[in-house]
C-alpha positions as CSV (number, residue, x, y, z in Angstrom):
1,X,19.3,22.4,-73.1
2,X,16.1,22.1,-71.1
3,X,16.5,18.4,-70.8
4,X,20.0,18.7,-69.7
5,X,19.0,21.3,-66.9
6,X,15.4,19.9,-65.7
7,X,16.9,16.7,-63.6
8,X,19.2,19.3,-61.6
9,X,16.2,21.4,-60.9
10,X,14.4,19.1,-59.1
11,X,16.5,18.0,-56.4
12,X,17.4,21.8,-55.2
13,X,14.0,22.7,-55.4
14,X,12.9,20.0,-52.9
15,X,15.9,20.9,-50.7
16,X,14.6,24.1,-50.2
17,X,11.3,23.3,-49.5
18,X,12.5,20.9,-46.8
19,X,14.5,24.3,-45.7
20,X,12.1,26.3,-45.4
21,X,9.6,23.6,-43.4
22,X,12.1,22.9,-41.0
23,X,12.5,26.6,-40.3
24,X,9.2,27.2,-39.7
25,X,8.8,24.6,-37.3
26,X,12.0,25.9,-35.8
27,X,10.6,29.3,-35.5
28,X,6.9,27.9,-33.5
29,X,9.0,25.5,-31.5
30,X,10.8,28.7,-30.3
31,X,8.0,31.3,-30.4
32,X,6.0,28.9,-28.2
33,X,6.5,30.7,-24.7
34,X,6.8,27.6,-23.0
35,X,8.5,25.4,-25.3
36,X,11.4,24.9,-23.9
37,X,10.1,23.9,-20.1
38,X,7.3,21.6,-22.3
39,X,10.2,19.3,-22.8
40,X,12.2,19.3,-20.2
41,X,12.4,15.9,-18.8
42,X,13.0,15.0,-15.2
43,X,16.8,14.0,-15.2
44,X,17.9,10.8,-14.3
45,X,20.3,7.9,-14.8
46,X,21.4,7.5,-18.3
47,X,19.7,4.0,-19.4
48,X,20.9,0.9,-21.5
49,X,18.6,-0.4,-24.1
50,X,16.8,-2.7,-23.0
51,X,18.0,-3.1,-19.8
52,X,17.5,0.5,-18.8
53,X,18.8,1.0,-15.1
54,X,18.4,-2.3,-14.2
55,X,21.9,-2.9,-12.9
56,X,22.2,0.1,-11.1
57,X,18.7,-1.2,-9.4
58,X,18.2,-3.2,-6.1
59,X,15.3,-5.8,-7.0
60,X,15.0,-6.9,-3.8
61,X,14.8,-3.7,-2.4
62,X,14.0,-1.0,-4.9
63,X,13.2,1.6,-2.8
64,X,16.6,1.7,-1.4
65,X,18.4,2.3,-4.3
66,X,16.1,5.3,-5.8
67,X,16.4,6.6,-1.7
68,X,20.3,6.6,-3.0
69,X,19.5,8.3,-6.5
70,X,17.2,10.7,-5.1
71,X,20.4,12.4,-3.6
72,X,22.0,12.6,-6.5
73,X,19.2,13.1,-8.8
74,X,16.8,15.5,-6.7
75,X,12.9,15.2,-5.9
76,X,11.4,14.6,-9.2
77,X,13.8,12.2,-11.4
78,X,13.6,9.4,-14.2
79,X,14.6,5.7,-14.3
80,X,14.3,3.0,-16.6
81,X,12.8,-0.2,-15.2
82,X,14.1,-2.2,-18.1
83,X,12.3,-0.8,-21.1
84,X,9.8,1.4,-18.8
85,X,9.8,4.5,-17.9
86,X,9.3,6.0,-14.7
87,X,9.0,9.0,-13.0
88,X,9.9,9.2,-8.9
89,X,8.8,11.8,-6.7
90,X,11.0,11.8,-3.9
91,X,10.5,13.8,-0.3
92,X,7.2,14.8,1.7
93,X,6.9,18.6,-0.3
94,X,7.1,16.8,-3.8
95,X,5.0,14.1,-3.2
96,X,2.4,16.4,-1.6
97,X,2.5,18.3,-4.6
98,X,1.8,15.7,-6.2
99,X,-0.9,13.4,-4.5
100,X,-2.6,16.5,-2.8
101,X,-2.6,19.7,-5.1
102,X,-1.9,17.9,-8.8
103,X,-4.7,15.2,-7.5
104,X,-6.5,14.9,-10.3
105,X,-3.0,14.6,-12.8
106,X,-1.6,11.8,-10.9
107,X,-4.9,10.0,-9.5
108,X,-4.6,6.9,-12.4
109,X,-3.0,3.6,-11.6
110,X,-0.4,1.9,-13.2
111,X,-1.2,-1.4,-13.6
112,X,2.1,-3.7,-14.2
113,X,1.5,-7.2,-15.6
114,X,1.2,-9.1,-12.3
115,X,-1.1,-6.9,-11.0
116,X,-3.2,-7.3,-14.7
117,X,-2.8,-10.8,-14.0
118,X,-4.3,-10.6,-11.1
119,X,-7.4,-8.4,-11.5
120,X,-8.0,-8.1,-15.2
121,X,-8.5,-4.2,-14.5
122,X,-11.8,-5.0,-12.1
123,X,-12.3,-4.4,-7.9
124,X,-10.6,-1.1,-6.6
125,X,-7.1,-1.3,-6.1
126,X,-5.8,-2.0,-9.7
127,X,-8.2,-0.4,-11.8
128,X,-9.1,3.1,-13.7
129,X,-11.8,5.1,-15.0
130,X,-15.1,4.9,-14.1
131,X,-14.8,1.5,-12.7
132,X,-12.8,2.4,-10.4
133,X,-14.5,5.4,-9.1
134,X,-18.1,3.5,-8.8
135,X,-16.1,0.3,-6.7
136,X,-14.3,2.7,-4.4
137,X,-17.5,5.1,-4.1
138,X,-19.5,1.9,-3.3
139,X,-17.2,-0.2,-0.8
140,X,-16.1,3.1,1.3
141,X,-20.0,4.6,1.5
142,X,-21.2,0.8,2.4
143,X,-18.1,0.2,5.1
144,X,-19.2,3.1,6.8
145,X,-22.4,1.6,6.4
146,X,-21.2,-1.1,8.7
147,X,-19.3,1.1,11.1
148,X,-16.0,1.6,9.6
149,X,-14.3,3.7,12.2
150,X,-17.0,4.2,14.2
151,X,-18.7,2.3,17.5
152,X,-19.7,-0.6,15.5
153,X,-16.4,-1.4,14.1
154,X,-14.8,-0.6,18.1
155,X,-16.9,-3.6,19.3
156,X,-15.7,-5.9,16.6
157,X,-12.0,-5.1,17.3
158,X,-12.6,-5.2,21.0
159,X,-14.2,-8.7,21.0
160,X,-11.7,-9.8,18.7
161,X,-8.9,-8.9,21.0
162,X,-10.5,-11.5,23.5
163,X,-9.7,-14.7,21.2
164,X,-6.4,-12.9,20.3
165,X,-5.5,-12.7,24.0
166,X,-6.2,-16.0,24.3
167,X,-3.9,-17.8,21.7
168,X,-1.0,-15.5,23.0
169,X,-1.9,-16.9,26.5
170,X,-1.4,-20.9,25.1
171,X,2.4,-20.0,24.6
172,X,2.7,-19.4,28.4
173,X,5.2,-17.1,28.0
174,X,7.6,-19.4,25.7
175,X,8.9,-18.0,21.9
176,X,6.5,-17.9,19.7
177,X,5.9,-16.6,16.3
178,X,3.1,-14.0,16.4
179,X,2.4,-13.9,12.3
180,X,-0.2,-15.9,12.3
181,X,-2.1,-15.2,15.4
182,X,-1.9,-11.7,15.1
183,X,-2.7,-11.6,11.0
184,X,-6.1,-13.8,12.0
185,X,-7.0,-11.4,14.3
186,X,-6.8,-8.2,12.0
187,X,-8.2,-10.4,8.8
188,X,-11.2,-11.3,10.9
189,X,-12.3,-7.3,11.1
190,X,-12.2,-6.9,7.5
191,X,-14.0,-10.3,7.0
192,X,-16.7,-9.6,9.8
193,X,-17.6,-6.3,7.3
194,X,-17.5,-8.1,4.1
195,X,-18.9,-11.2,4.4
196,X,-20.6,-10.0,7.9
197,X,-19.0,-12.8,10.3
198,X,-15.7,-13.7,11.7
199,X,-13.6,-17.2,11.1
200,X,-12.4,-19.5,13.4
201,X,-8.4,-19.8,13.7
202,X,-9.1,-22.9,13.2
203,X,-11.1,-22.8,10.2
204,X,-8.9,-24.1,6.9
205,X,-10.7,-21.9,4.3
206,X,-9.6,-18.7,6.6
207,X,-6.2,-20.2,7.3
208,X,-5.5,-20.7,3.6
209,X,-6.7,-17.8,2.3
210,X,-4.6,-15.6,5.0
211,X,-1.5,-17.5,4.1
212,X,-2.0,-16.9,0.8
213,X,-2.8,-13.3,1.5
214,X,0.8,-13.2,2.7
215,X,2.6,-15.2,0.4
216,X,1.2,-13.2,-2.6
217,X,3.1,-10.2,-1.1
218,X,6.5,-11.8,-0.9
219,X,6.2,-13.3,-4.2
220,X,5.1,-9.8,-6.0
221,X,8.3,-8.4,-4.5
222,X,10.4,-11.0,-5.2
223,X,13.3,-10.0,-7.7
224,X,11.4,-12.5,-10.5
225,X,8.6,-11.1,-10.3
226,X,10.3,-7.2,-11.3
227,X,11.7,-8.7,-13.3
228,X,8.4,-10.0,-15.1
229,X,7.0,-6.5,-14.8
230,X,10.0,-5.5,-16.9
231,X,9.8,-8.4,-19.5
232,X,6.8,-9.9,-19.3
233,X,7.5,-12.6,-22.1
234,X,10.0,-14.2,-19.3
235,X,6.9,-15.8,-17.3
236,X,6.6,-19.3,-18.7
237,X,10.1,-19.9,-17.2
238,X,9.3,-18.0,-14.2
239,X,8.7,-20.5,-10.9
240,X,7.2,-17.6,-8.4
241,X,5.0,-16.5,-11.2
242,X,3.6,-20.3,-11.9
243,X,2.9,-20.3,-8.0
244,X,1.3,-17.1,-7.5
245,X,-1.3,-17.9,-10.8
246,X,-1.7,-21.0,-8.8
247,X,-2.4,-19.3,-5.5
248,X,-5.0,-16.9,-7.9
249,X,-7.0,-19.8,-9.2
250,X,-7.2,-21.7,-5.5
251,X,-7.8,-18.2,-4.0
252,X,-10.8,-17.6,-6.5
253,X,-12.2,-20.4,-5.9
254,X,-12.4,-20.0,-2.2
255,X,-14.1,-16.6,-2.2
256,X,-16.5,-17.5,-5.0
257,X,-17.5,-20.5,-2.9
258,X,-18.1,-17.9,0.3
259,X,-20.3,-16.1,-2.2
260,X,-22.0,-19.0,-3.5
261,X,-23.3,-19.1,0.2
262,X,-23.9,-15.7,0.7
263,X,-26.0,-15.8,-2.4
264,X,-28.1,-18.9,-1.5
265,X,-28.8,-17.1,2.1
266,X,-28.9,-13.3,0.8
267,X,-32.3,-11.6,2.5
268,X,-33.4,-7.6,1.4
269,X,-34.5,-6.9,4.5
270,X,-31.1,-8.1,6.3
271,X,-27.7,-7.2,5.0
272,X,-24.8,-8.5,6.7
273,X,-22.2,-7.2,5.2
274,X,-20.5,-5.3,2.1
275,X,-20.9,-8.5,0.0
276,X,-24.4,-8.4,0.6
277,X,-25.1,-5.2,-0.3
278,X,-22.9,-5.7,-3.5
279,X,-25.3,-8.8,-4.6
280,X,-28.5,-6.6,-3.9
281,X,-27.1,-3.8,-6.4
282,X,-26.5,-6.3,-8.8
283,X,-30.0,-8.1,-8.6
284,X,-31.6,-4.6,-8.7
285,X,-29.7,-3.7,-11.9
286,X,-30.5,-7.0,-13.8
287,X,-34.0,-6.3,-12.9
288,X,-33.4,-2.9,-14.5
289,X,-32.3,-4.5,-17.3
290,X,-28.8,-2.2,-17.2
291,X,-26.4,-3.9,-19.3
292,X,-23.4,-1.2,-18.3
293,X,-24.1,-1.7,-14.6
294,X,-20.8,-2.2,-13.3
295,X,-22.3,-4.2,-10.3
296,X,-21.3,-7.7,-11.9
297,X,-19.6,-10.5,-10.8
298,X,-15.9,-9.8,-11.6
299,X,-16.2,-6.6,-9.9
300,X,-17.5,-8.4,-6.6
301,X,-15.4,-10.8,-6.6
302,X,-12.1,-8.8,-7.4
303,X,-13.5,-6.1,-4.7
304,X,-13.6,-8.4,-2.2
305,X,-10.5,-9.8,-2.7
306,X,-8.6,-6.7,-2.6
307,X,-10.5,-5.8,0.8
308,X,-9.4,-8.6,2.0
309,X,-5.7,-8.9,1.0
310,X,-5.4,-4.8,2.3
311,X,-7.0,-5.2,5.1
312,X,-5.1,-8.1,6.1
313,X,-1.3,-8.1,5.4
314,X,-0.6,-3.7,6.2
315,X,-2.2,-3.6,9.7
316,X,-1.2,-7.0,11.0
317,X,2.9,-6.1,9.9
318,X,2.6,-3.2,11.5
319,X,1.5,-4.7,14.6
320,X,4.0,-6.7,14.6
321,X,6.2,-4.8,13.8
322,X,4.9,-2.8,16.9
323,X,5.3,-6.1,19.0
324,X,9.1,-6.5,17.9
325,X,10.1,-2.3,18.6
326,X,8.6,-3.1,21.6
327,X,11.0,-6.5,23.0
328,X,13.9,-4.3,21.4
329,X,13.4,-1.0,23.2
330,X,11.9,-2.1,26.5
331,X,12.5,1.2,27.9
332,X,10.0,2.2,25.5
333,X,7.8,-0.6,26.4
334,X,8.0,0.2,30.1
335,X,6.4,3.7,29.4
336,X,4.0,2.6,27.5
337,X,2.6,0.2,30.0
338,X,3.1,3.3,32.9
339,X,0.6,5.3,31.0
340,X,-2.2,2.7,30.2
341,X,-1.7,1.8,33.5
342,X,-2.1,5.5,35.4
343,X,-5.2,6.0,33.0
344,X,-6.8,3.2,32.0
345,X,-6.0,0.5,35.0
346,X,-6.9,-2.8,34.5
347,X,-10.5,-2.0,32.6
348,X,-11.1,-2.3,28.5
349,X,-9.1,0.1,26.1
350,X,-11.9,2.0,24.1
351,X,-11.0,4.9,21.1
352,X,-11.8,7.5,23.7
353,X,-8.7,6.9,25.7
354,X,-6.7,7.7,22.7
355,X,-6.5,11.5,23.7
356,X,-5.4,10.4,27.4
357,X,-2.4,8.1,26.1
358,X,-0.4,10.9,24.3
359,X,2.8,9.0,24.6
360,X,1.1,5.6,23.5
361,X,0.1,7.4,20.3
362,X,3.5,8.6,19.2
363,X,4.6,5.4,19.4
364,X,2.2,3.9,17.7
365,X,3.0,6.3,14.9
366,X,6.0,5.9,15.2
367,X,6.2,2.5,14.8
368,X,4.2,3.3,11.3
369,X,6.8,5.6,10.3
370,X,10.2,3.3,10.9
371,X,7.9,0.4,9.4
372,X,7.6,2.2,6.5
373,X,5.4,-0.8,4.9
374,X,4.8,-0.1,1.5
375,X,7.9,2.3,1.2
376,X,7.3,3.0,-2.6
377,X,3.3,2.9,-2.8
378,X,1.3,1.6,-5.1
379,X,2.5,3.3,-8.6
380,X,0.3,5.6,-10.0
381,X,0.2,6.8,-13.4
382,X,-0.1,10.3,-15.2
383,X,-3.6,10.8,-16.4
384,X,-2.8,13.9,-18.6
385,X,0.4,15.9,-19.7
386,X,1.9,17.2,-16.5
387,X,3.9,20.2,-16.3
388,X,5.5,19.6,-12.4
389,X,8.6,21.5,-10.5
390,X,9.6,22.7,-14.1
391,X,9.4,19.5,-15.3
392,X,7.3,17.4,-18.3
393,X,5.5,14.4,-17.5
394,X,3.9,12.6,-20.5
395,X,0.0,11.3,-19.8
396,X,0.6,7.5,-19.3
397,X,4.0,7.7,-17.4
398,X,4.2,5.4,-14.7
399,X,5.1,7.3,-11.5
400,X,6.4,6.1,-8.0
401,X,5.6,8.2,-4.9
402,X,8.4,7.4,-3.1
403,X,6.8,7.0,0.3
404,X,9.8,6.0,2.3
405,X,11.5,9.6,1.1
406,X,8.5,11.2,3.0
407,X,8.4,9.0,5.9
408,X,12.3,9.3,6.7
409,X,12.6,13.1,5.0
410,X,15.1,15.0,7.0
411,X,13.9,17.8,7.1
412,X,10.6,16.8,8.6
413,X,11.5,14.6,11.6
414,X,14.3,15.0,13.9
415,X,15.4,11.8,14.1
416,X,14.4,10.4,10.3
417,X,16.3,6.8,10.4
418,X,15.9,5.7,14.2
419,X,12.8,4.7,16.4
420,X,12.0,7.9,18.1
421,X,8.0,8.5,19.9
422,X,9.5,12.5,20.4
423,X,9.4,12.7,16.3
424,X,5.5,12.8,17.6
425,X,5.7,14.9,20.6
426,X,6.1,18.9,22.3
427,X,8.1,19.5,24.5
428,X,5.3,19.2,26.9
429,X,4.6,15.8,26.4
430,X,1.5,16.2,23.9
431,X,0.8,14.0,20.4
432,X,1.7,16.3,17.6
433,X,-0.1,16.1,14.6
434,X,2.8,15.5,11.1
435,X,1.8,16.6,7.8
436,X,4.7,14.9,6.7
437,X,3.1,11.3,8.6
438,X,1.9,9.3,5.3
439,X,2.1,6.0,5.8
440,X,-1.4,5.6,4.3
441,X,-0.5,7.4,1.4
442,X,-2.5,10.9,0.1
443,X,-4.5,12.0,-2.3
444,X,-7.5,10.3,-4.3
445,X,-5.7,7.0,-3.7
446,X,-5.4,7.3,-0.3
447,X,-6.2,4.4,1.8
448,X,-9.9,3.4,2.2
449,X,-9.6,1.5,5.0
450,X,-7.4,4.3,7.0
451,X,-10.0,4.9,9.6
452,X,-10.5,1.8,10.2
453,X,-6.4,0.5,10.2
454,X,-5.9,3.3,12.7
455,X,-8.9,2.3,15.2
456,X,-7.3,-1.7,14.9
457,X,-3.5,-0.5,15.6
458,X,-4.4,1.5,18.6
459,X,-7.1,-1.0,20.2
460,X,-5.1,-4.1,19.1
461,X,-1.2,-2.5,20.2
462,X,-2.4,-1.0,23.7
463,X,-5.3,-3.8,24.6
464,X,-1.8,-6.3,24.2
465,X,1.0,-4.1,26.1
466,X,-2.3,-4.0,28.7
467,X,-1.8,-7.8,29.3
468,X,1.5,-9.1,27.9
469,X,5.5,-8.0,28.3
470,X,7.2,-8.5,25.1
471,X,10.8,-9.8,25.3
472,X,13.2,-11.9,22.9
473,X,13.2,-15.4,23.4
474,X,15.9,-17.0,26.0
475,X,19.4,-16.1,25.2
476,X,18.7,-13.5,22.6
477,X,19.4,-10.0,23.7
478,X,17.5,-6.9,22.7
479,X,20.3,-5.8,20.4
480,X,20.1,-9.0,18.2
481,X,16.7,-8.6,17.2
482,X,16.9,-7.8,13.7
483,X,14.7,-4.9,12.3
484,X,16.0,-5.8,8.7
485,X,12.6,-6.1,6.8
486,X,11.8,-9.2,4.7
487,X,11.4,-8.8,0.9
488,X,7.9,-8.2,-0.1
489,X,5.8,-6.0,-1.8
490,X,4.6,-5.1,2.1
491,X,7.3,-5.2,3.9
492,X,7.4,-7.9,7.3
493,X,9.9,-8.0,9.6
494,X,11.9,-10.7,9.1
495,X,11.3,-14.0,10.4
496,X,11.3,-14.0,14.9
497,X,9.9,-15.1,17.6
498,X,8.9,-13.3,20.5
499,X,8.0,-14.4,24.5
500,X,4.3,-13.1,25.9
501,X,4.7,-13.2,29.4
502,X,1.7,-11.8,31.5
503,X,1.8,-8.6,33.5
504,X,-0.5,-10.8,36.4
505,X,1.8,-13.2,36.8
């Protein structure tokens, strides 16, 4: 009888056991006084495999079409980027929340394949950790070194603005496009502090590495190029990808051979600029004998190259983007020019007229608002478990701050989607200060180079409405210049020319 019964035995037994485990678990999940927020996802889109959102996704213009879901979806929601996850945090209180007082949470990058490809996790802008802390601790302590928004930096812009002034003078007040006049110009700051002098225009090297600068941006927001960030097995067959790898390896070898030089004339008791300083931390560490100094050579040259590609591409679109506003709103133009006129006359613009050109200033922010240049940021990624707005956020989700949802909130600005300077002004006349202004970003990953961006927009935008009138070429009126932005990771305006004509002819 036992052998008959024993088999049947068995299988209840372990039944009950698996009962009794699962009810246990069932009873912590639920005890747990916050287990059922710890799970709560941020809603979202219901995903395909594989695909995830990706047809309900604009890959051209992203941003756009998590603006849409943000309306449906709220501030904090999920979408699928193909297999990946991410979280976007949508309006200026949420992403506050976020950047400002969950800092520390939501300080990590997220670094998607191209940008991998790129950087190899070295130089500021793409990396974590510890690396990242020492690169951005050293190049922001040594640009101020060198006068990052201060006097020093003031006299580079200003003298600057004299060879600008005079390329924009060639055209004789005939169309012209002002990309690559105006994108010398601003690259020339940043180079002046990192290498510790300025190009010519004419200079090849300079030319080719600002053009690449610039093409690097369109290609890494080209819809391939998502696409590869989805999938990154696609790349062998994908053309942009081939060209922007190409455009790494020539790039590379320009700055290393700028270094080279640097290297071969480097002096202790001279530094010229941040690269210098860079290979004197590196000597005094080898002599040190520290084999974890993070002072090497892919961190120099990866710094450097993300110095120059920021401080490059953001300030000179938004210049010209400044430059176009101005031909298509010449009322706005004309005021401008009235109030450098009545205060500063016919002298140099210097940073201490900013506080005497109140209406100049809004509209130089608000040019920076309606720009809205990198309207999704640079993704970030969780560096812990968040618990946020009620919601669970794993450690390693990617994370958009959806910057263009801050910049264009309406319920910060009273006129969120047109080109307004009053978004910036009392009803007296005077600059207003806008939390909710952050086209540099916030947070730990705020801009580095902010101080410095702002002192170029101001001197650059006001020194040129000083001497020029902006207006659209022969037979194009105001209303057909197009403020549709070119695809890009930064985003231009689209392709125009514009006529210089000087105010002392």
């Amino acid at each position: 009888m036992a052998l008959l019964t024993e088999p049947l035995l068995q299988p209840v037994s372990a039944s009950i056991l698996l009962a009794v485990v699962l009810m246990s678990l069932l009873v912590v999940y639920l005890l747990s006084s916050d287990s059922q927020q710890a799970w709560k996802e941020p809603p979202g889109p219901k995903p395909l495999p594989i695909l995830g959102n990706l047809l309900e996704l604009d890959l051209k213009r992203p941003y756009l079409s998590l603006l849409s879901m943000s309306k449906q979806y709220g501030s904090v929601f999920t979408v699928y980027f193909g297999p990946k996850k991410v979280v976007v945090l949508a309006g200026y209180q949420t992403v506050k929340q976020a950047l400002v007082n969950h800092a520390e949470e939501f300080a990590d990058r997220d670094i998607s394949p191209i940008f991998y490809d790129f950087n190899k996790g070295y130089g500021i802008l793409f990396s974590n950790g510890e690396n990242w802390k020492e690169m951005r601790r050293f190049a922001l302590s040594t640009l101020r070194d060198f006068g990052m928004g201060k006097k020093g930096s003031e006299e580079k812009i200003i003298e600057e603005m004299h060879y600008l002034r005079e390329v924009f003078e060639q055209f004789k007040g005939n169309p012209f496009d002002t990309t690559e006049p105006v994108n010398y110009a601003v690259s020339n700051i940043i180079s002046a502090i990192v290498y510790g002098s300025r190009f010519e225009y004419s200079d090849p090297l300079f030319k080719g590495m600002v053009k690449r600068a610039n093409e690097n941006s369109k290609l890494i927001g080209s819809a391939s190029i998502q696409l590869y960030n989805m999938f990154p097995w696609l790349r062998s067959c994908l053309k942009n990808w081939k060209l922007l790898m190409q455009y790494r390896k020539q790039h590379i070898k320009e700055v290393n051979k700028l270094l080279d030089g640097l290297q071969k004339t480097l002096s202790p008791q001279h530094c010229r600029g941040l690269v210098d300083c860079f290979l004197e931390r590196k000597q005094n560490a080898e002599k040190c004998g520290e084999k974890e100094t993070l002072f090497h050579e892919n961190n120099l040259l990866f710094t450097v190259t993300n110095l120059f590609a920021a401080g490059t591409d953001t300030t000179g679109t938004t210049l010209r983007w400044g430059l176009l506003l101005m031909a298509k709103y010449p009322h706005v133009q004309d005021r401008v020019q009235e109030e450098i006129d009545r205060v500063v006359g016919g002298r140099q613009i210097v940073m201490e007229d900013k506080k005497n050109l109140p209406y100049t200033d809004a509209v130089i922010h608000e040019i920076q608002r309606l720009a809205n240049i990198v309207p999704m940021s640079l993704p970030h990624t969780t560096a812990c478990d968040v618990h946020f707005q009620g919601y669970f956020i794993k450690k390693g989700t990617c994370v958009f701050p959806l910057l263009t949802s801050v910049l264009r909130d309406e319920n910060e600005w009273e006129s969120p989607n047109t080109f307004n300077p009053e978004n910036f002004l009392d009803e007296q006349g005077r600059f207003v200060k806008k939390d909710a202004f952050m086209a540099f970003s916030a947070g730990r990953r705020v801009c580095l180079g902010e101080s410095l961006a702002r002192m170029e927009l101001f001197l650059f935008f006001t020194s040129l409405l000083q001497y020029f009138h902006f207006t659209p070429p022969p037979g194009v009126s105001e209303d057909q210049l197009d403020l549709t932005p070119a695809v890009g990771l930064i985003l231009n305006p689209s392709p125009h020319k514009l006529c210089a004509i000087s105010r002392s002819s």
